[in-house]
C-alpha positions in Angstrom: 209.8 -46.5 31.3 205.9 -45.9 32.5 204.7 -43.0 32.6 204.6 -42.6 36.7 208.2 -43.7 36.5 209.2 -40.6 34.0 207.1 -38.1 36.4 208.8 -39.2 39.6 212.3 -38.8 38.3 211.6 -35.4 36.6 210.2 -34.0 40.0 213.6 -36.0 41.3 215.6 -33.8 39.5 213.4 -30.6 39.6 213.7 -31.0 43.2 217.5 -31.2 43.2 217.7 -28.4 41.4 215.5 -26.5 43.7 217.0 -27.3 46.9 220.9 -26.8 45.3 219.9 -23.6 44.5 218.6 -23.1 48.2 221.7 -24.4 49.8 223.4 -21.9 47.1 222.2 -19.1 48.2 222.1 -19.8 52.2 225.8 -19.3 51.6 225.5 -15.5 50.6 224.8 -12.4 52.3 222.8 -9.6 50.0 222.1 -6.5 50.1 221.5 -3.7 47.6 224.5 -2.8 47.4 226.7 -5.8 47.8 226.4 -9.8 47.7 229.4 -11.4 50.1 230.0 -14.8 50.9 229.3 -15.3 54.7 232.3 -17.6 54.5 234.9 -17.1 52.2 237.3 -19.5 53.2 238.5 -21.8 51.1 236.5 -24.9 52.0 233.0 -22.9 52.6 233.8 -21.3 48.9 234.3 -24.2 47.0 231.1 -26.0 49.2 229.1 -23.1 47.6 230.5 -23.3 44.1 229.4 -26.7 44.1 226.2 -25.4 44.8 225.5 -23.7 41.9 227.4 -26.3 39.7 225.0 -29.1 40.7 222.3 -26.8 40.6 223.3 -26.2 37.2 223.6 -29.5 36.4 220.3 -30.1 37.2 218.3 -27.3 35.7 220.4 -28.1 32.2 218.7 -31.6 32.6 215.2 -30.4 32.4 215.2 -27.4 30.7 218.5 -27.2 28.4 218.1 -30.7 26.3 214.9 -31.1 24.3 216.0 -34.5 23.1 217.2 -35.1 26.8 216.1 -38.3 28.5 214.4 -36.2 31.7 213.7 -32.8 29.7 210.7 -31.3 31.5 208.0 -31.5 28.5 208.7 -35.2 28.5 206.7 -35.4 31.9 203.6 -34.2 29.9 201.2 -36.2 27.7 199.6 -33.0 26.1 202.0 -30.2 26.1 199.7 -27.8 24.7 200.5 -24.3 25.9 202.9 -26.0 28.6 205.6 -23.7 27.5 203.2 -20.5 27.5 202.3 -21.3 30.5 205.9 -21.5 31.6 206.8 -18.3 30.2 203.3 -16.2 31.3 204.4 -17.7 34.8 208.0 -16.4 35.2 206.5 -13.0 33.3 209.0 -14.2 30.8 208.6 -14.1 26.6 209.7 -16.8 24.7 213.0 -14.7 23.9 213.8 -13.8 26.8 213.2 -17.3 28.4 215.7 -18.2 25.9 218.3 -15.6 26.2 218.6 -16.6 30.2 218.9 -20.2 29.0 221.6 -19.6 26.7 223.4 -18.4 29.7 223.2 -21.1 32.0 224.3 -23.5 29.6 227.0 -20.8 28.6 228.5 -21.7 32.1 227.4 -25.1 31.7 229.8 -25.7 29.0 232.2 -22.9 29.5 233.0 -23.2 33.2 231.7 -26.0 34.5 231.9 -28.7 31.9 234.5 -28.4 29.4 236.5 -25.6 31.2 236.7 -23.7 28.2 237.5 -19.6 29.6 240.7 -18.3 28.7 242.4 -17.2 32.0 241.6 -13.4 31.3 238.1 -13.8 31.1 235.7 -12.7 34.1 234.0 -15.5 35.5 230.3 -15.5 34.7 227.6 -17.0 37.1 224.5 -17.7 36.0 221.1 -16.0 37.5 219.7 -18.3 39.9 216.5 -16.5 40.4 215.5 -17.6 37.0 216.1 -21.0 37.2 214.6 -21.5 40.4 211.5 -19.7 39.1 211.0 -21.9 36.4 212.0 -25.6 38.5 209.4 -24.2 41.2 206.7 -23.8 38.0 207.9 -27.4 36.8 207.6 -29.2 40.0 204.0 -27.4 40.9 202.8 -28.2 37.3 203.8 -31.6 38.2 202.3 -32.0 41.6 
């Protein structure tokens, strides 16, 4: 695969991500206090949940799999500082960068793969501010 070809198909999926995570979050209302569905019936619920599944799906692609075939340091010919740069732009450390990716693939693999949870456990959703942060740093580095 050429170069021009990786780069296109990592902005591909970064920009899956990013607009599955849009599409997401159209479907809630916030406020400080609370976070509603504006639809909770059962078709409008399940549209959302897939949402943030393929949203998910798609951030795991370029940021959960170093030896992935579209992880987003691939997209780079000198990576030097890439990830720095990454972290310095989401006002992230290292650590922490890696505690929040722990915990989308957590979902990843508990809840949306492999269906591991044991029926008494409390769904967990992953933080989608984080991982549109860092898809919006990937696809501007990119551009």
């Amino acid at each position: 695969m050429t170069d021009s070809i990786k780069i296109q198909r990592i902005a591909r999926w970064t920009l899956y991500c990013i607009s599955n995570i849009a599409c997401y979050r159209a479907g809630w209302n916030e406020t400080p206090q609370s976070k509603t569905l504006r639809n909770n019936s059962d078709f409008w619920a399940r549209a959302n949940a897939n949402f943030l599944d393929a949203a998910v799906l798609n951030w795991c692609i370029l940021f959960a799999e170093a030896d992935g075939k579209h992880y987003w340091l691939k997209a780079f010919e000198v990576k030097d500082n890439l990830a720095n740069d990454l972290y310095q732009a989401m006002a992230m450390t290292e650590s922490a960068f890696n505690d929040e990716l722990l915990e989308v693939k957590r979902y990843r693999d508990k809840y949306l793969a492999h269906l591991d949870n044991p029926p008494s456990q409390q769904l967990f959703y992953p933080e989608t501010k984080f991982m549109l942060i860092s898809a919006k740093y990937l696809f501007e580095t990119l551009k």
